[in-house]
C-alpha positions as CSV (number, residue, x, y, z in Angstrom):
1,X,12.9,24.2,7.8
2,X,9.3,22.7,8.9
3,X,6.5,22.8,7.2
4,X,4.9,25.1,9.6
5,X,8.0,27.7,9.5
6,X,7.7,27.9,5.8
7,X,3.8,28.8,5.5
8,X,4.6,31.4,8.3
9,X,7.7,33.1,6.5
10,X,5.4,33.0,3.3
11,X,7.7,30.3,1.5
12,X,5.9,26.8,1.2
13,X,7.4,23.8,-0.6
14,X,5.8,21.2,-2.0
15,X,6.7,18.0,-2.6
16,X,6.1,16.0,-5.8
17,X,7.1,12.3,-6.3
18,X,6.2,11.0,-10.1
19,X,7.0,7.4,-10.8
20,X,7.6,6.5,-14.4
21,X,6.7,3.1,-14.2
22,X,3.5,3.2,-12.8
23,X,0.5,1.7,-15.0
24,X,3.0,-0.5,-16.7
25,X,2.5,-4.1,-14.6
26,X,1.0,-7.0,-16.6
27,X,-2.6,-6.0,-15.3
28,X,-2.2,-3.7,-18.5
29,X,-1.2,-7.0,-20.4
30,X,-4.3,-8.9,-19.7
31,X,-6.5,-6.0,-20.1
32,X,-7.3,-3.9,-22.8
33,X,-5.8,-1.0,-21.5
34,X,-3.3,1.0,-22.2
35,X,-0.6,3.4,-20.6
36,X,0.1,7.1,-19.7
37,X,3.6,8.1,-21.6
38,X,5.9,10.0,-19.8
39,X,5.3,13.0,-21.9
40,X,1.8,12.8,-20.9
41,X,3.4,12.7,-17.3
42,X,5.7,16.0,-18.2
43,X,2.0,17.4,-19.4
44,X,0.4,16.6,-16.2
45,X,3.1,18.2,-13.9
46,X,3.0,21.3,-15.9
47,X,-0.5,21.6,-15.7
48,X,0.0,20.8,-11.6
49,X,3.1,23.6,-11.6
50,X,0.2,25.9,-12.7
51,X,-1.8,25.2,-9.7
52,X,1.0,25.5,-7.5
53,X,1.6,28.7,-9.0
54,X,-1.6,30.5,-8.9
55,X,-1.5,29.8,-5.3
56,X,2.1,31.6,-4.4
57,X,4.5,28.7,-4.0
58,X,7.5,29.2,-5.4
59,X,9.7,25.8,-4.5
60,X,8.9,22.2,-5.2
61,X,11.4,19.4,-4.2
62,X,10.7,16.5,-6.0
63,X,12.3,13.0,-6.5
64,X,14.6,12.6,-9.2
65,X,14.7,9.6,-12.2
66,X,16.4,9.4,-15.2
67,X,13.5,10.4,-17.5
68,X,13.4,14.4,-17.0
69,X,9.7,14.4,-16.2
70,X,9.8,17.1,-13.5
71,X,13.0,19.0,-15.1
72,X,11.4,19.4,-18.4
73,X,8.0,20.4,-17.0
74,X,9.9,23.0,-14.7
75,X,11.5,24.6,-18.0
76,X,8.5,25.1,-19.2
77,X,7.1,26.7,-16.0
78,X,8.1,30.4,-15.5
79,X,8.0,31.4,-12.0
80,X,8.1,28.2,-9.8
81,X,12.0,26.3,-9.1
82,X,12.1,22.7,-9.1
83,X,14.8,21.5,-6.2
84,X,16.0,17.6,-6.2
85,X,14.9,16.0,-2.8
86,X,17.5,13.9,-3.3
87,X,21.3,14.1,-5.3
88,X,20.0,10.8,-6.9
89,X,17.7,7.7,-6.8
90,X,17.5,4.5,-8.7
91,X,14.8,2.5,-9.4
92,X,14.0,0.8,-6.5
93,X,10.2,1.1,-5.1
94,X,12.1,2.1,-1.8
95,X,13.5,5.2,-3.4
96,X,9.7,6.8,-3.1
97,X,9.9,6.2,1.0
98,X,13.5,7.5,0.7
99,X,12.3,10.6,-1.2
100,X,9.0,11.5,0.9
101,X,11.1,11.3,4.5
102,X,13.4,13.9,2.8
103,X,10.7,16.2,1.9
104,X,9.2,15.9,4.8
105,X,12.5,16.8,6.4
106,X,13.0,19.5,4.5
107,X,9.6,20.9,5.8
108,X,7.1,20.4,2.4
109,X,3.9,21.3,3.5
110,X,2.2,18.2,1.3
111,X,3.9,15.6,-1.0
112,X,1.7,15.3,-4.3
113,X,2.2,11.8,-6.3
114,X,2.1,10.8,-9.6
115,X,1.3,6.9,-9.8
116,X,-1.0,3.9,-8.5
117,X,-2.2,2.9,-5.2
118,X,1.9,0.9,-4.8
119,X,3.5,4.5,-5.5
120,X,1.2,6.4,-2.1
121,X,1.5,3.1,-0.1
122,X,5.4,3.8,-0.4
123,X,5.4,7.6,-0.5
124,X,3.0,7.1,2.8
125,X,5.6,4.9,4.6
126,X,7.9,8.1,4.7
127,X,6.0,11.0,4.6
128,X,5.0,11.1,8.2
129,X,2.8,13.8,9.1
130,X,2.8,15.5,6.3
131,X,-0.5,15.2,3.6
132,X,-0.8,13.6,1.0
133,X,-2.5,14.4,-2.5
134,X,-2.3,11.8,-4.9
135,X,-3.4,12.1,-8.2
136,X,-4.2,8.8,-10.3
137,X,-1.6,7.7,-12.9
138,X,-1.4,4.0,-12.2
139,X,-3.1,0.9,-13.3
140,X,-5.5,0.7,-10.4
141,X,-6.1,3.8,-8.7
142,X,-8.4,3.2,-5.4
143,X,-6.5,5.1,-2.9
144,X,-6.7,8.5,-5.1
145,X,-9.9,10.4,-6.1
146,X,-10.0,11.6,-9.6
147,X,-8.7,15.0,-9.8
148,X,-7.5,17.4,-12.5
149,X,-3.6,18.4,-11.8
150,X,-4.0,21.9,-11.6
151,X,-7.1,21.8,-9.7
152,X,-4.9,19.4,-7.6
153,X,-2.0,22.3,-7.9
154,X,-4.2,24.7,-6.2
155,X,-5.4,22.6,-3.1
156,X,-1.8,21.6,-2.4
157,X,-0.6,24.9,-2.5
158,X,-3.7,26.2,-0.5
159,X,-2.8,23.7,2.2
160,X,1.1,23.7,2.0
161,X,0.6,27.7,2.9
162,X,-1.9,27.1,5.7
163,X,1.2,25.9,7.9
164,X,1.0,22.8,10.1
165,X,-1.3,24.4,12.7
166,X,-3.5,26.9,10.5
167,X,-7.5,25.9,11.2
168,X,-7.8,25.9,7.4
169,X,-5.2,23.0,7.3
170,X,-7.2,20.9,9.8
171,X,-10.7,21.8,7.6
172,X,-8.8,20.4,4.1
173,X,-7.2,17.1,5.2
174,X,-8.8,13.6,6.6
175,X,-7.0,11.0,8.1
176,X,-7.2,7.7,6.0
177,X,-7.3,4.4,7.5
178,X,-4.7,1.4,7.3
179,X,-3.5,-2.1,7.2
180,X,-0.2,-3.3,9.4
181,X,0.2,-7.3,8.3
182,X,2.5,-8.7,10.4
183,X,4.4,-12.0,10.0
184,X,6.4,-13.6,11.9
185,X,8.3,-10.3,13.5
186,X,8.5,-8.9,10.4
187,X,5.3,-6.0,9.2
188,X,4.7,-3.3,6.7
189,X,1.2,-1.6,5.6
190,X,-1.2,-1.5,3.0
191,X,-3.3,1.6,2.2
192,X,-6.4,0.1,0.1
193,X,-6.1,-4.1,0.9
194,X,-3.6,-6.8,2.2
195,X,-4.2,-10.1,0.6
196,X,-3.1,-13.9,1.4
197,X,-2.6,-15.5,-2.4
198,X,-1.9,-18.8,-3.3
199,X,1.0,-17.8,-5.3
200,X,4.3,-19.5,-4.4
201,X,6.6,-16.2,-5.3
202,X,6.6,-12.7,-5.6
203,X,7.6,-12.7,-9.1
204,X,5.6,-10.1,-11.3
205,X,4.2,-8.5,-8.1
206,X,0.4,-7.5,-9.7
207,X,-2.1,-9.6,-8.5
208,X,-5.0,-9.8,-10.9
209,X,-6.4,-13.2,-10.9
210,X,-9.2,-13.8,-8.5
211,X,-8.4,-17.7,-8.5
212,X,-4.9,-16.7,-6.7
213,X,-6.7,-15.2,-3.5
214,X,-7.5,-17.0,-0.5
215,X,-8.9,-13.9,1.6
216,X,-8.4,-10.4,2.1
217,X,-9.0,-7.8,3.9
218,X,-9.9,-3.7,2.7
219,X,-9.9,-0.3,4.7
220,X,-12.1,1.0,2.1
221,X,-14.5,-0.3,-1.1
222,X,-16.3,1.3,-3.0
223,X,-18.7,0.1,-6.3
224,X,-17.3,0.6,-9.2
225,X,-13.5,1.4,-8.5
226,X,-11.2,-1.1,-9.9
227,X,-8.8,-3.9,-8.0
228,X,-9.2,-6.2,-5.5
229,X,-11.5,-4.4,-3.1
230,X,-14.0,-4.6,-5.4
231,X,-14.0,-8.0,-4.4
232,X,-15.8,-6.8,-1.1
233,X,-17.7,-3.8,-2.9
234,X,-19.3,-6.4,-4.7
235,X,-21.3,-7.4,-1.6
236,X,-20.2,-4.6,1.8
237,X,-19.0,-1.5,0.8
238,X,-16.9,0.3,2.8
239,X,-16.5,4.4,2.5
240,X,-13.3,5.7,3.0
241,X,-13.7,7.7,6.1
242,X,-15.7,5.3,7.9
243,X,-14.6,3.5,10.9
244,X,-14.1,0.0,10.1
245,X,-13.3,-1.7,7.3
246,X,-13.7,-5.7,5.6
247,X,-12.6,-9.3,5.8
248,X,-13.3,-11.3,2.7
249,X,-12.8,-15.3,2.4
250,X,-12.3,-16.6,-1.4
251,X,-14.5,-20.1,-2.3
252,X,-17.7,-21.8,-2.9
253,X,-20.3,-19.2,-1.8
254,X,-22.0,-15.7,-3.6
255,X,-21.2,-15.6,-6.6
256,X,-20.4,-11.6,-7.9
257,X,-18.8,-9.6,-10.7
258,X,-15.3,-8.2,-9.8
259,X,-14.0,-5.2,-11.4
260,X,-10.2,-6.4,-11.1
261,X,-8.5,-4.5,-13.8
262,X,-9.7,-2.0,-17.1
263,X,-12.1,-3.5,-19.3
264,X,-12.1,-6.8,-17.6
265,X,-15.2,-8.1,-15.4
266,X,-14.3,-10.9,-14.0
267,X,-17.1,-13.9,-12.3
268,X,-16.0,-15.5,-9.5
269,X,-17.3,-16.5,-5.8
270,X,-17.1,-15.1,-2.6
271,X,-17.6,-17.4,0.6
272,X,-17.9,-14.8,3.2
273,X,-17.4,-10.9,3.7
274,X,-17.5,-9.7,8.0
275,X,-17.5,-5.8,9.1
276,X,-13.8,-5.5,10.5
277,X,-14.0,-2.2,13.0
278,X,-10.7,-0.2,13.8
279,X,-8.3,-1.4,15.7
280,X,-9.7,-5.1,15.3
281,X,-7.4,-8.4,13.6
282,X,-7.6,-11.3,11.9
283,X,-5.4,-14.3,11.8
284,X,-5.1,-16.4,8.2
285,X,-3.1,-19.6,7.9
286,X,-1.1,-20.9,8.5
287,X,-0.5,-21.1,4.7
288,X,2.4,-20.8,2.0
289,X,2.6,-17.9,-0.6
290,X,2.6,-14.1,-0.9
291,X,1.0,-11.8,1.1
292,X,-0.1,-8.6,-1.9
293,X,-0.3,-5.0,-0.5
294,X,-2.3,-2.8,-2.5
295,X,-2.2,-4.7,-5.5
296,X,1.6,-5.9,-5.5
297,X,3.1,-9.0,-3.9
298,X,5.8,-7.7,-1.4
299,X,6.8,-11.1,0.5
300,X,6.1,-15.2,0.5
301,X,5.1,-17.1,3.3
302,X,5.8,-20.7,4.2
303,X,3.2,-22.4,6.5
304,X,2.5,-19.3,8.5
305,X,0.2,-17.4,10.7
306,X,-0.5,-14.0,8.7
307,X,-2.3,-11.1,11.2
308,X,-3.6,-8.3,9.5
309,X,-4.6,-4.8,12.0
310,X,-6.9,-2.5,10.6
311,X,-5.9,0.5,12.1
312,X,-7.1,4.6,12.4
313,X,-3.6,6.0,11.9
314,X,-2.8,6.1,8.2
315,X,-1.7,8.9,5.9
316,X,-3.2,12.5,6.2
317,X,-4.9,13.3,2.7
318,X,-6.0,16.7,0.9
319,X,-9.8,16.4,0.7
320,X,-9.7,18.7,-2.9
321,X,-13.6,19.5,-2.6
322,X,-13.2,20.9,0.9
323,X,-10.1,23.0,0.3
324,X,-11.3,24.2,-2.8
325,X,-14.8,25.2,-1.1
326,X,-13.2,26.8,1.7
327,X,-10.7,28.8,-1.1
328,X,-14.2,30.1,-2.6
329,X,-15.7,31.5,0.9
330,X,-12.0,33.2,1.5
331,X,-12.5,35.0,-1.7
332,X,-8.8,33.2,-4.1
333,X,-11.3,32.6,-7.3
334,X,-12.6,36.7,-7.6
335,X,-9.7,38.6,-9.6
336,X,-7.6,40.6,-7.6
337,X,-7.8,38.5,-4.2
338,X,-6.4,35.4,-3.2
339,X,-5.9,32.9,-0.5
340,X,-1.9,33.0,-0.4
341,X,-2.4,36.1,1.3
342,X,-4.4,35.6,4.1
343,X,-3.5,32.3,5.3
C-alpha cells in the first residue's frame, strides 16, 4: 500500500523508529550531561501517539528492540495499533536503514525518529521519498528542531493524511541538503557534516575533540547548536534551507569558541572557512584516519584522497510551524472540525 493510497482510502500509517541507545556515546562522559531513560522514551511516544491520534491515524509501524518502548507506550494508548515494521531487529545502526525502507514499503506517509543526528542520517539512507520528522533525543541534535512530541504527533499525522500528491503535503515539507563522501569507490552521506580526523580507528565512533579534526565540511550551521558545525557557525553560518553550505580547515588561524558537546565550550583555532555552493566538491588528503558523519566515525582511511559533494537531494522533512499554521487556517484547532477530514 503507498503512501498516497492510504491518505486517499482515509487510513495513513506512520512510521516511528526510536533508538534506545541514542545520547549514550562518551560525549555524555566528557560532559556534564546526562541521558534520556527509556521510560522517559515510553513517555515521549505516548505523548507523540496522542498527536497521531487527534489527527485520525489509526496505524503506526515502528521498529522493534528489545526494550518495549513503543509496545508499552501503545498499551497505554487507546485507539491507535502499533504494527512491527519488521519480525525482528538487532542492534546494529543498519537495522534503522533496514526499518525505514520497510515503512516506506509498506506505504507510511512520514517516518518520525526518536534519536540524534546518527539515528536520521541512517533512517534517511532508507526512507526514500518519504518525510521525515525527527524529534531530538540524542546527544547532539543539529539535524532536528526542537519540538514537543505531540505537537510533532499532530504534523505527522497532518501530513501522513495529505497523501503523496495533496498541495498541503508540498506546503509542510522542505527538502534538506546533503553530503556524499566518497573514497576510493566506496560512498555514504552525512546529513549535518562529514569530517577528515586524525584518528587512526573508528573505535568509540563520537568525535568530540577539536584537536582530532583536520577539516570538515557542513550543509548547515547555525550559532548556538551543539557539535561539530559549530565549528563553522563560529565564523559563516549556514541556514538550513540555503543553497550552499561550508568547508572548514583545522590549524593556526581564528581563534573561536566551539560548542562541541553540553556544558562544554571548548577554544580552539580555525585556519580557514569558504562558502561551498550545491553541487560543488572538495578533495582532502591524501591522509590516514577516519572520515566522521554526523558526529560518528563510520570508516578509516590510509593515505587517501577523501571527496566530499554537497548536494540538493537529501531527506524530505516536516516543517512543524508550517503544517501547524496551515492546520489553523483549515479550521483542526476549533472544537468540532478538523483537518483529517478535509484533506
Amino acid at each position: 500500500m503507498s503512501g498516497g493510497d492510504a491518505g486517499a482510502r482515509g487510513a495513513p500509517r506512520v512510521g516511528l523508529i526510536v533508538n534506545p541507545f541514542a545520547g549514550r556515546d562518551v560525549r555524555r562522559l566528557v560532559a556534564p550531561a546526562g541521558s534520556l531513560s527509556n521510560y522517559e522514551r515510553a513517555v515521549m511516544v505516548r505523548r507523540l501517539l496522542a498527536g497521531l491520534r487527534a489527527t485520525g491515524v489509526r496505524e503506526v509501524l515502528y521498529m522493534p528492540e528489545d526494550y518495549g518502548i513503543v509496545t508499552g507506550a501503545a498499551a497505554e494508548s487507546p485507539g491507535i495499533a502499533a504494527l512491527p515494521a519488521l519480525e525482528r531487529a538487532g542492534d546494529s545502526p543498519a537495522e534503522s536503514t533496514r526499518a525505514a525502507r520497510a515503512m516506506t514499503a509498506a506505504g507510511v506517509g512520514v517516518i518520525v525518529t526518536l534519536g540524534g543526528d546518527g539515528t536520521n542520517r541512517l533512517v534517511a539512507a532508507g526512507a526514500g521519498e518519504t518525510p521525515l520528522l525527527p524529534i531530538p533525543a540524542g546527544t547532539n541534535n543539529a539535524f532536528a528542531e526542537p519540538v514537543e512530541p505531540t505537537v510533532a504527533g499532530i504534523a505527522a499525522g497532518l501530513v501522513a493524511r495529505a497523501g503523496r500528491r495533496g498541495a498541503a503535503r508540498a506546503r509542510c515539507i522542505r527538502r534538506r541538503k546533503r553530503i556524499v563522501v566518497s573514497v576510493d569507490g566506496r560512498s555514504d552521506l552525512a546529513l549535518v557534516d562529514a569530517v577528515l580526523t586524525t584518528d587512526l580507528a573508528v573505535a568509540g565512533r563520537a568525535v568530540w575533540d577539536p584537536r582530532h579534526v583536520r577539516a570538515l565540511m557542513v550543509t548547515q550551521a547555525e550559532p548556538g547548536v551543539l557539535g561539530l558545525s559549530s565549528l563553522v557557525a563560529a565564523i559563516r553560518p549556514v541556514g538550513v534551507l540555503e543553497p550552499r553550505g561550508a568547508y572548514l580547515e583545522m590549524g593556526a588561524g581564528t581563534p573561536v569558541r566551539a560548542l562541541l558537546t553540553p556544558g562544554v565550550i571548548t577554544p580552539t583555532e580555525i585556519r580557514s572557512v569558504r562558502d561551498m555552493p550545491v553541487g560543488s566538491s572538495v578533495v582532502a588528503g591524501p591522509a590516514t584516519g577516519t572520515v566522521s558523519l554526523d558526529g560518528e566515525r563510520a570508516f578509516e582511511v590510509r593515505e587517501e584522497a577523501v571527496r566530499m559533494t554537497l548536494e540538493a537531494g537529501g531527506p524530505w522533512v516536516v516543517d512543524v510551524r508550517r503544517t501547524l499554521r496551515w492546520a489553523q487556517r483549515q479550521g483542526f484547532f476549533l472544537s468540532g472540525l478538523g483537518v483529517a477530514a478535509r484533506t
